[in-house]
C-alpha positions, -999 to 999 in steps of 0.1 A, spaced: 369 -78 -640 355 -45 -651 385 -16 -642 380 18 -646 404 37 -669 423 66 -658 393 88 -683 363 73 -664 351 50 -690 353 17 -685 378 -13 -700 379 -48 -702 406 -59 -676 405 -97 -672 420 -114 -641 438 -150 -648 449 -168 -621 478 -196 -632 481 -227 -607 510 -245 -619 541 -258 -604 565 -258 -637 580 -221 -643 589 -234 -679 548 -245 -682 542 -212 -669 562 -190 -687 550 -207 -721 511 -197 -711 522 -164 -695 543 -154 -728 515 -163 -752 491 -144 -729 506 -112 -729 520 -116 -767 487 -120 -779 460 -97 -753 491 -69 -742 476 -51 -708 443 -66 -710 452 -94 -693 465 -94 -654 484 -128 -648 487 -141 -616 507 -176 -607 507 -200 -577 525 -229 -576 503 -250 -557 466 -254 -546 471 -240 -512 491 -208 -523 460 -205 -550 426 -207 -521 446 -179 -508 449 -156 -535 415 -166 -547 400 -158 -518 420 -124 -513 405 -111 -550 384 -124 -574 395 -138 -610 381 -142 -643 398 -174 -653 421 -200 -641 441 -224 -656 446 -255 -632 471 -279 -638 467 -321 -630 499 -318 -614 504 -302 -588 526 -316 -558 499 -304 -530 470 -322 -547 470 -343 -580 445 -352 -606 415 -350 -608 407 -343 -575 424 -307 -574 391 -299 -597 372 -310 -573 390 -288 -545 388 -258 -562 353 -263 -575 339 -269 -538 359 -238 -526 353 -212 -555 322 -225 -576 311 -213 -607 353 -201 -612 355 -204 -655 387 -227 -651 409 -249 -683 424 -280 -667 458 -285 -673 466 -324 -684 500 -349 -689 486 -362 -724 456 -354 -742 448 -394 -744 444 -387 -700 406 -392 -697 401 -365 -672 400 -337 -693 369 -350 -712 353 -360 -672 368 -326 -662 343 -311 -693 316 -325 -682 317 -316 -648 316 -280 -658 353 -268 -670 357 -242 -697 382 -261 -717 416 -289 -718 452 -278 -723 482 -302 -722 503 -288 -699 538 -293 -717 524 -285 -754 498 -256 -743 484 -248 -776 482 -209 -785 448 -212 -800 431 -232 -774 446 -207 -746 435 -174 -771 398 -190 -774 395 -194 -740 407 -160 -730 385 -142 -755 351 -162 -743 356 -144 -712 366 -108 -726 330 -115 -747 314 -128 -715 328 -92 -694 314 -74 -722 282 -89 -721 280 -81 -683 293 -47 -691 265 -40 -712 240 -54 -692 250 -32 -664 248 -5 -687 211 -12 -699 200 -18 -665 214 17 -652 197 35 -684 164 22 -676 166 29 -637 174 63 -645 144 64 -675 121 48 -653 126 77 -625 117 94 -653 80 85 -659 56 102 -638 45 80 -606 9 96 -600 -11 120 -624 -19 152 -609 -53 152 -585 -76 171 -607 -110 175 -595 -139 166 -618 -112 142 -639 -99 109 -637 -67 105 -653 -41 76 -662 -8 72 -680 11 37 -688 43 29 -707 55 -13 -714 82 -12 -729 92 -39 -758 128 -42 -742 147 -34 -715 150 5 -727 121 27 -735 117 52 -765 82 58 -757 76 85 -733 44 103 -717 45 127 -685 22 154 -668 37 188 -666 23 217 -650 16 251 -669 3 284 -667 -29 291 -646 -32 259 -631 -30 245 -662 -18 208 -670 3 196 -701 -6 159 -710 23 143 -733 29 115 -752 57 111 -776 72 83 -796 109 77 -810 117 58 -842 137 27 -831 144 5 -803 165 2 -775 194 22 -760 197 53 -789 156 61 -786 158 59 -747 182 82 -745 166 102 -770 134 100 -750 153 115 -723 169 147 -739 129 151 -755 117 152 -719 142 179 -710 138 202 -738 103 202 -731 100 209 -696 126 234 -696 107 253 -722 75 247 -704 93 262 -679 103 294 -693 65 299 -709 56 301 -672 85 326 -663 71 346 -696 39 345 -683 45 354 -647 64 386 -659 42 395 -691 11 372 -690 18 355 -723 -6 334 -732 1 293 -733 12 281 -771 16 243 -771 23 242 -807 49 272 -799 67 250 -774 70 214 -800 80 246 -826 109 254 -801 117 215 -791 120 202 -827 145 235 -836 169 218 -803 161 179 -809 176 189 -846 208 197 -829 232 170 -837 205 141 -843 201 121 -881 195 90 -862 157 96 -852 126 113 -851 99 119 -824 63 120 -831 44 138 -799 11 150 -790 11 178 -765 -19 191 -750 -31 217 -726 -62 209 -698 -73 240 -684 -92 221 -657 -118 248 -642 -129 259 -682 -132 221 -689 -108 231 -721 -83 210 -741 -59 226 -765 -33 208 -783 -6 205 -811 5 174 -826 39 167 -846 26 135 -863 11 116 -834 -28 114 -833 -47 114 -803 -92 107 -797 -116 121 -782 -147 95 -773 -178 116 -766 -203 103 -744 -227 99 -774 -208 70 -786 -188 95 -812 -149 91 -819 -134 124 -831 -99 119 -841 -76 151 -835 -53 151 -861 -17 164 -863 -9 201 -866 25 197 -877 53 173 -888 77 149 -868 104 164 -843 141 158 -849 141 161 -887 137 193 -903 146 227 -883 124 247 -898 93 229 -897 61 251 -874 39 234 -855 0 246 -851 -19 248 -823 -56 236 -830 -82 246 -818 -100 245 -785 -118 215 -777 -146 219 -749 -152 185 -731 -182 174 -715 -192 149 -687 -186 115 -699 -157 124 -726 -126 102 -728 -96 115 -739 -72 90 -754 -39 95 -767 -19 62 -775 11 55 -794 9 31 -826 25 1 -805 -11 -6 -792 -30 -6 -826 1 -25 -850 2 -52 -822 3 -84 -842 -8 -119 -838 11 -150 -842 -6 -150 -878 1 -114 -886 -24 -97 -884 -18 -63 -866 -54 -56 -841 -62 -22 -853 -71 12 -839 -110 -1 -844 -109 -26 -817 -86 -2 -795 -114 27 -796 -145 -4 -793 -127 -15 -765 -129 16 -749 -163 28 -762 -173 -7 -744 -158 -7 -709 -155 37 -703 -178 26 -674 -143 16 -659 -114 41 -640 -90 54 -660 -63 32 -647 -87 1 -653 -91 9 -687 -58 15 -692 -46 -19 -680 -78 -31 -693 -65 -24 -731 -27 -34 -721 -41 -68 -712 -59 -72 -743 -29 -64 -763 -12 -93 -746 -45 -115 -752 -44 -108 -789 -4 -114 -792 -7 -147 -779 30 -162 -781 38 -133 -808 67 -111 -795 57 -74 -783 74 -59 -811 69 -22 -798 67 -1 -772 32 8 -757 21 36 -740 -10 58 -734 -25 84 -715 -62 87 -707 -85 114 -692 -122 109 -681 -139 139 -677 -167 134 -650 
């Protein structure tokens, strides 16, 4: 079982239960036990199958060793027993002679491994013990995963903001079970919307996390550009705010950078502005023309002095798409290699913008897939797109 220690964190505590009539037999396993794993294993004995249903179903245990000789029920049919009352229990049968032909039937009806009761080899009982302690762990950090990414999903926003005259729609798929990819919707000054999308180097838990404490920082500065403005009626700086972000995401990180596009809709001027640390975004006019809008500074997380620019304002027109994806859409590869290329992304588009955002959206996800084949997704891929009516 996983116990918490008396700090909070958690430690690998494994629960054997010993079902074995001979004190000498028991003492032998019990000694080499706690010689060999200290506290980290909690021995409990019973002498016979009945005294053992009780205990087993009174707590639950990590292991049992079961011995072919018990006074209450012998042979093979205690396996049996304790199989039909506690299945899928990880147990090692305890035989009179390792020439006794149920330990190998005893093996192939499901049990972990074969001791001989009066010789129990050290080894065989250490191997045993430690494929559970690996087994807990891998549970442990499965639990762990799963709670990081129910907390980073809560994270991601569930509906854009109802803007009228716009149709807007963000996505994240994540290449495992953790995200480093993030994108959100935050309100600014004057009714003003900030549209994000940011990407972490790496994979896994470390860029998750990352993505997180990114999400934060910005926010909270977003935040305080709105108390500045209520009090003094500063103006909005986007590039400003990723200026501020990269000087905190420098704080203690050499692990990984953040590339992120940040950009400002002022919604009744039918306005964009926006900075960009190393991420590109595109803006597909109506005409059929792609403009790309280049970064205005470098990556986040690197270098504390680095300044990033705003650019300059970007009026949109009926019929514009906004696009701002991160590379795990274009460098999507096929089982021969070949990554698809920001060409057919933006043709893609350019060909179905008759569609809703969210259409278009899952649209181009869906073609990714269609392109991998049986290619793994290799990154994480997320986007954000704004129709302007």
């Amino acid at each position: 079982m996983l116990a918490p220690s008396p700090g909070g964190a958690f430690c690998e505590i494994l629960q054997l239960l010993i079902i074995e009539e001979s004190e000498s037999v028991t003492a032998r396993i019990a000694g080499h036990v706690e010689r060999t794993f200290n506290e980290r294993v909690r021995i409990t004995t019973a002498s016979g199958l009945s005294d053992a249903l009780q205990i087993l179903d009174a707590a639950p245990f990590d292991l049992v060793f079961l011995s072919f000789s018990l006074a209450d029920c012998p042979g093979f049919p205690v396996f049996h027993r304790l199989r039909q009352e506690h299945p899928g229990l990880t147990t090692v049968v305890m035989i009179e002679d390792e020439r006794d032909p149920t330990g190998v039937q005893a093996i192939r009806e499901g049990a972990h491994n074969v001791l001989v009761r009066h010789r129990p080899d050290g080894v065989t009982i250490s191997h045993s013990i430690s494929m559970v302690f690996e087994r807990l762990r891998r549970i442990h950090a499965e639990r762990e995963i799963s709670a990081a990414q129910a907390v980073q999903s809560s994270l991601y926003p569930v509906i854009g903001p109802m803007l009228t005259g716009y149709d807007l729609f963000g996505l994240s798929s994540p290449a495992e079970q953790t995200c480093g990819d993030y994108f959100d919707y935050i309100p600014l000054v004057n009714e003003s919307v900030g549209l994000v999308v940011g990407d972490v180097s790496g994979h896994g838990l470390g860029p998750a996390l990352m993505m997180s404490q990114t999400r934060a920082y910005l926010r909270a500065l977003c935040d305080m550009w709105i108390y500045v403005n209520a009090i003094a009626s500063a103006e909005m700086n986007v590039g400003e705010v990723l200026t501020h972000a990269n000087r905190l995401l420098c704080q203690g990180n050499d692990e990984h950078f953040v590339t992120m596009f940040f950009a400002q809709l002022e919604p009744h001027h039918r306005r964009l502005t926006y900075a960009s640390a190393g991420h590109r975004g595109y803006l597909l006019k109506a005409s059929g023309e792609t403009r790309l809008l280049e970064s205005t500074g470098l990556i986040l997380g690197t270098i504390p002095g680095v300044e990033v620019g705003t650019a300059r304002a970007i009026d949109l027109e009926p019929g514009d798409l906004f696009f701002v994806p991160t590379d795990g859409i274009e460098e999507t590869m096929n089982p021969d290699g070949r990554c698809l290329g920001v060409d057919a992304v933006l043709q893609f588009l350019h060909e179905n913008r008759s569609e809703s955002a969210r259409d278009l959206i899952s649209g181009l996800v869906d073609a990714t897939a269609d392109y991998r084949g049986t290619a793994l997704q290799r990154d994480d891929i997320t986007a954000i797109l704004l129709k302007v009516d």
